[in-house]
C-alpha positions in Angstrom: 1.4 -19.6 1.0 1.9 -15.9 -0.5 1.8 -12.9 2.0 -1.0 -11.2 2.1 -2.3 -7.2 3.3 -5.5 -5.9 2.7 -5.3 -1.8 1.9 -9.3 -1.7 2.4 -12.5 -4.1 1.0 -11.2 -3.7 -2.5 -7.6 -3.5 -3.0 -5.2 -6.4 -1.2 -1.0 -6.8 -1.8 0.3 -10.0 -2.1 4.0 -10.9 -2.1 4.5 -13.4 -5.0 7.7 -15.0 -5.7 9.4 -12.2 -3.8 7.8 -9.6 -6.0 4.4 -7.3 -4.9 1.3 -7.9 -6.8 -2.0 -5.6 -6.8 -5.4 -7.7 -6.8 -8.2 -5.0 -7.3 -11.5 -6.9 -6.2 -9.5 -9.9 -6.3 -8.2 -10.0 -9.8 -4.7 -9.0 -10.3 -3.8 -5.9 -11.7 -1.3 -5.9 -14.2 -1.4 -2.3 -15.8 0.8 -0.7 -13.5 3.2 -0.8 -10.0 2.6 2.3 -7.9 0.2 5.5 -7.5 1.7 8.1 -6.4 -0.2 11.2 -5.2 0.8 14.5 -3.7 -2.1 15.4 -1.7 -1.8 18.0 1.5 -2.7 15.7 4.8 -5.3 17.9 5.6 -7.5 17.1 2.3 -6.8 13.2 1.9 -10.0 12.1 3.9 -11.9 14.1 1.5 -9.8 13.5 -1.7 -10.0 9.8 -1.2 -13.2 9.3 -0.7 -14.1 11.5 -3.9 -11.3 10.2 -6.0 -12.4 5.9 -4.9 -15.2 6.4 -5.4 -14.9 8.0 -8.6 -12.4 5.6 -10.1 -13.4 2.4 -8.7 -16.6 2.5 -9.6 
């Protein structure tokens, strides 16, 4: 049984034959590994929920 760590209700990790895998509302995303943001701790609250609901949706 894969390892398995929900980020929130739409994006979950799973460890699959020792390498990460990205399931976006429960179908694997293949597209790319990592997002990397540079975002000042005082703005992420905001920026996240602008920026997920923007590109999620």
């Amino acid at each position: 049984m894969p390892l398995k760590f929900q980020i929130n209700q739409y994006i979950t990790l799973k460890l699959e034959y020792n390498k990460t895998a990205i399931y976006i509302n429960n179908e694997r995303f293949i597209n790319c590994k990592y997002l990397l943001l540079n975002i000042p701790i005082d703005r992420i609250r905001n920026v996240e929920n602008q920026y997920l609901n923007n590109t999620l949706f």
